[in-house]
Steps between C-alpha positions, in 0.01 A plus 500: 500500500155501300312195700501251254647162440758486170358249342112697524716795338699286218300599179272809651487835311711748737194680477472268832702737720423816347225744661268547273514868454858428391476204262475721164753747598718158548454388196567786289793530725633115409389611113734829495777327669468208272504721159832687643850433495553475850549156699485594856366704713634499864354464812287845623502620154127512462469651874281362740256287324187275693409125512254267556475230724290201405289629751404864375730629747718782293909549624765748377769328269817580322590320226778483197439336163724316230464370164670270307452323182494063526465298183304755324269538818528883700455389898494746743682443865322751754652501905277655691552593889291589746501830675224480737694540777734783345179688433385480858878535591519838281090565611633510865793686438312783270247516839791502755708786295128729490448463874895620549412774235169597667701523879754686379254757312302498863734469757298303682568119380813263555699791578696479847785711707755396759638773667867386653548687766153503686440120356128614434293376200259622263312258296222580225196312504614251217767417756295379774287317266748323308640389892168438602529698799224721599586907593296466876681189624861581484748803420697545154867334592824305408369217732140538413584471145759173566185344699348482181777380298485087374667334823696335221630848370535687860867439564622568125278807471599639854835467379481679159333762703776605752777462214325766307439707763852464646663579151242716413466385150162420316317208595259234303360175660291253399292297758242341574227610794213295566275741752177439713314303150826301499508552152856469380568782281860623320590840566749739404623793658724748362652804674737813444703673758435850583819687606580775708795797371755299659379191315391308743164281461181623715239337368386230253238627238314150282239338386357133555405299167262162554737252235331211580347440185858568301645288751240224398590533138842497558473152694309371229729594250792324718271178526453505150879560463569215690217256331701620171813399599403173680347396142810619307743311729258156467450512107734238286587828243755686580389925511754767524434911508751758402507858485533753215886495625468087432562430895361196636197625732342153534677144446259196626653183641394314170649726259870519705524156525412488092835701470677330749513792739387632852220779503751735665746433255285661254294746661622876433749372223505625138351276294748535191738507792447188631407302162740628218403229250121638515660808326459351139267238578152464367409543909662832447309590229169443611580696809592808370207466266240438751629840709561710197122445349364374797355201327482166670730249340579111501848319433641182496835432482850336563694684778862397486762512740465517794158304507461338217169453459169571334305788611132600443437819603228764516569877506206784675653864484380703814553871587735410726707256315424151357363154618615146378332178530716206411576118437779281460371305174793282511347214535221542299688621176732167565204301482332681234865426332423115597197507361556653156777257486275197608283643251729478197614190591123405505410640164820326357406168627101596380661523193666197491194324649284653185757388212439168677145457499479622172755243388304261677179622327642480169638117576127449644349610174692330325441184629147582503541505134684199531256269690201677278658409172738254535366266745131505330602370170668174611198449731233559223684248303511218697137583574427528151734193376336301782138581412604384158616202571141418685323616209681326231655196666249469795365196391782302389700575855479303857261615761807609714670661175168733495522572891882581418400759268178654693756555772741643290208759369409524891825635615610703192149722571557489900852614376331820306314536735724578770705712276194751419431513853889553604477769206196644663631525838861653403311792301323620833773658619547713207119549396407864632225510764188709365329620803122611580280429730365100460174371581624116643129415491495535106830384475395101677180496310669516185777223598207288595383564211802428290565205712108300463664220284735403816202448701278332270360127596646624876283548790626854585366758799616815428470758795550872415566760808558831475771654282621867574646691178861544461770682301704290255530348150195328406653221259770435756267496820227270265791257431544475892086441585571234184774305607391469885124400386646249230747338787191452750272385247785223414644411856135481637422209192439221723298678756141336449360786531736847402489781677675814438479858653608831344491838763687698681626616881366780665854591659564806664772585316464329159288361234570100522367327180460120534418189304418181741387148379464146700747282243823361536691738772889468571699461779608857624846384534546543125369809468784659448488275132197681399574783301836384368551433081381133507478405805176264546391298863314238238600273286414533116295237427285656830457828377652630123648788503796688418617715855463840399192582572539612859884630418296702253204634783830599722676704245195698377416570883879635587444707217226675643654536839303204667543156645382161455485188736302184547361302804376135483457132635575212303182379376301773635550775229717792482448902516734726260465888639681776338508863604584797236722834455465761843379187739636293747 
């Protein structure tokens, strides 16, 4: 109707399709209407009113108006219609009705006489220019005028014709004559009998009226009738119309077979008639509301016996009676039902799952306590006892009494040792992340930093790429930089000369950190080992460590949202990348 797309529309001021000699009279209008009591206004209640097409081009509208009131928010609905063609309907009409007027005042225009008994004709000169005939080329007569009738019309009009004239009762025809332009133009003629004393008709007195424009309209109105109806009958909601006596005037095929029903089962039937149980139904309700303060209304309710079902409905009060969208929510309230059920069941077993966890979390912390207490104290004493026993009896024991003990000492620390770290790594789960934005070029320097001692007496290249900033924990992302430098500065020990790289991937879709050296390797087959809780791919007296460190780099990255993973040859050094939160 106004030229442009819906979704070029979707957000625009409606100063959009205003003219703009209306647009402050429009919005004091929508002002006074909002700041009064009144929720609709129906269609034609503001008269004829104009438009604006997105192309300047101005049109004659009609147009009703609702409010209502959603969650706090006031919305108004408008429907506006068209009337273009009514105006040019009622235009031609208004013309056609003066030129009748200005004949009759005159004499002398659509005005023609049949006289019975001597057959002749008199026609005004309207008539021979709405039959296209010209005065000098034939004579005024029953067959000149039939000539000039619509081939399509002749026989039916002939007809009508001689049954008025034998009956002698008043005649009006509509037809269609086409004349020398071959212009096809609707015509109608109306005529009165003029009688003699006996009674008896003499002559035909009438006039000639050019409909063709009405005729136009009407066809257009039938056309949009039937475009209306085809859309009704192919829509999925059912839509019924009743009139003020609550007779079904409309019943699509949708809404009949919603009730179970045939259209002509329905259609002329008393609503309340055919549906007693509607009677004291919320359905019922709603209805008699919408018609008493002709208010738009929604409903949703059970309809028992006969249908048994769940109906949405939607109520529009008309002059002439009252329309009714509506669904059969059946299946969505039974699923709804499903779902609120599901949903129970899920918060119950939520629940349940919590109580768990925080069973589990309270058994967790309390062996935490456990291993940090109770387990240290027997360790520091046989450390201590042993480191005694070298310091006071040293001396006096065996060579392979003192190795004894030194071994002793070695595993109760290696023993501590892996207990801190365990300790360490079980608290990351609970430790809260504190995120900001993380410069991972600050963050390396400083673990290189921290980490000089490592390296010292080693021949060590260190090769620093580029390292994009990131959002995370600092401490947490520091310990990861920390642990994957310290394992490539130890696995690449016996490489003559040590070479490790520190950058990143330019990936379309990611920021890739990386930490590469040229030591030891692994076999990719064992992998899958790498980030486990001590799980090592070298023997101990290779490499020392405890297994955590990696196990550790995983969790802190899944905590952020990322990924880790390693590639390598054995023997020809290994690459550990990790990605963080929002990448892939």
């Amino acid at each position: 109707m106004f030229g442009c797309p819906a979704a070029d529309a979707l957000g625009q001021p409606l100063d959009w399709f205003i003219p703009e000699r209306l647009r402050s009279a429009h919005a004091r209008y929508i002002q006074d209407f909002g700041e009064t009591h009144v929720t609709r206004r129906q269609m034609g209640a503001l008269g004829s009113i104009a438009a604006v097409r997105t192309n300047g081009e101005e049109f004659p509208i009609e147009a009703s108006i609702s409010r209502v009131d959603v969650a706090g928010r006031t919305l108004f609905t408008a429907i506006v219609r068209d009337i273009t063609e009514r105006k040019r309907a009622e235009e031609g009409a208004r013309k056609s009705e003066e030129r009748l007027h200005l004949a009759l005042r005159h004499a002398n225009a659509g005005i023609w006489e049949w006289d019975l008994q001597t057959n002749q004709n008199t026609w005004s000169e309207e008539v021979w220019r709405l039959y296209g005939l010209e005065p000098h080329r034939c004579e005024p007569s029953y067959e000149a005028w039939l000539a000039a009738v619509h081939p399509h019309d002749g026989e039916r009009a002939a007809r009508r014709v001689r049954e008025a004239a034998s009956q002698g009762s008043e005649l009006s025809l509509e037809y269609r004559t086409s004349g020398r332009t071959g212009e096809v133009r609707w015509l109608l003629a109306r005529g009165q009998p003029i009688r003699d004393a006996s009674g008896k008709p003499i002559r035909y007195l009438g006039v000639v009226l050019d409909i063709t424009e009405r005729k136009r309209a009407q066809e257009k109105l039938v056309e949009a009738h039937r475009r209306t109806t085809a859309i009704l009958e192919s829509i999925s909601d059912g839509f019924n119309t009743f009139d003020r006596e609550w007779r079904y005037t409309y019943v699509n095929a949708a809404g009949a077979k919603m009730v179970g029903k045939a259209p002509e089962e329905m259609l002329g039937k008393n609503f309340w008639g055919l549906w007693p149980h509607a009677a004291d139904s919320p359905f019922g309700a709603a209805y008699r509301r919408s018609v008493a303060e002709n208010v738009p209304l929604q409903v949703e309710a059970f309809y028992p016996e006969p249908l048994n079902a769940w109906f949405e409905v939607r109520c529009y009060p008309s002059p002439e009676g009252l329309a009714l969208f509506f669904n059969d929510t059946t299946k969505r309230k039974r699923a709804e039902e499903e779902i609120r059920l599901l949903n129970e069941d899920l918060e119950r077993r939520v629940a349940e799952r919590t109580a768990e966890l925080e069973a589990a979390n309270r058994e967790l912390e309390s062996f935490s306590y456990t291993v940090s207490h109770d387990l240290r104290a027997p360790l520091r004493t046989m450390d201590g006892f042993a480191d005694a026993l070298l310091e006071d009896y040293g001396p006096q024991l065996p060579a392979q009494a003192r190795d004894y003990l030194a071994t002793i000492r070695r595993g109760a620390q290696r023993m501590g040792t892996l207990i801190d770290d365990l300790l360490a790594f079980s608290q990351l789960g609970r430790k809260p992340l504190v995120r900001q934005s993380v410069n991972m070029e600050a963050l390396v320097h400083g673990a290189l930093e921290e980490m000089g001692p490592e390296c010292n007496g080693r021949k060590i290249e260190f090769l620093d790429g580029a390292l994009p900033a990131t959002q995370g924990d600092p401490a947490l992302l520091k310990q990861v930089w920390m642990n994957l430098i310290s394992n490539a500065i130890k696995y690449s020990r016996h490489a003559e000369q040590a070479r490790i790289e520190i950058g990143s991937l330019a990936e379309a879709r990611a920021k890739v950190y990386f930490v590469r050296d040229n030591g030891a390797g692994f076999d990719m087959k064992y992998a899958g080992k790498l980030f486990g809780v001590f799980q090592r791919l070298h023997r101990a007296d290779e490499f020392e460590g405890t297994g955590i460190g990696l196990a550790t780099v995983q969790r802190i990255v899944q905590r952020h949202g990322g990924r880790v993973w390693a590639e390598a040859q054995p023997d020809q050094g290994a690459t550990f990348y990790f990605t963080l939160e929002g990448q892939e």
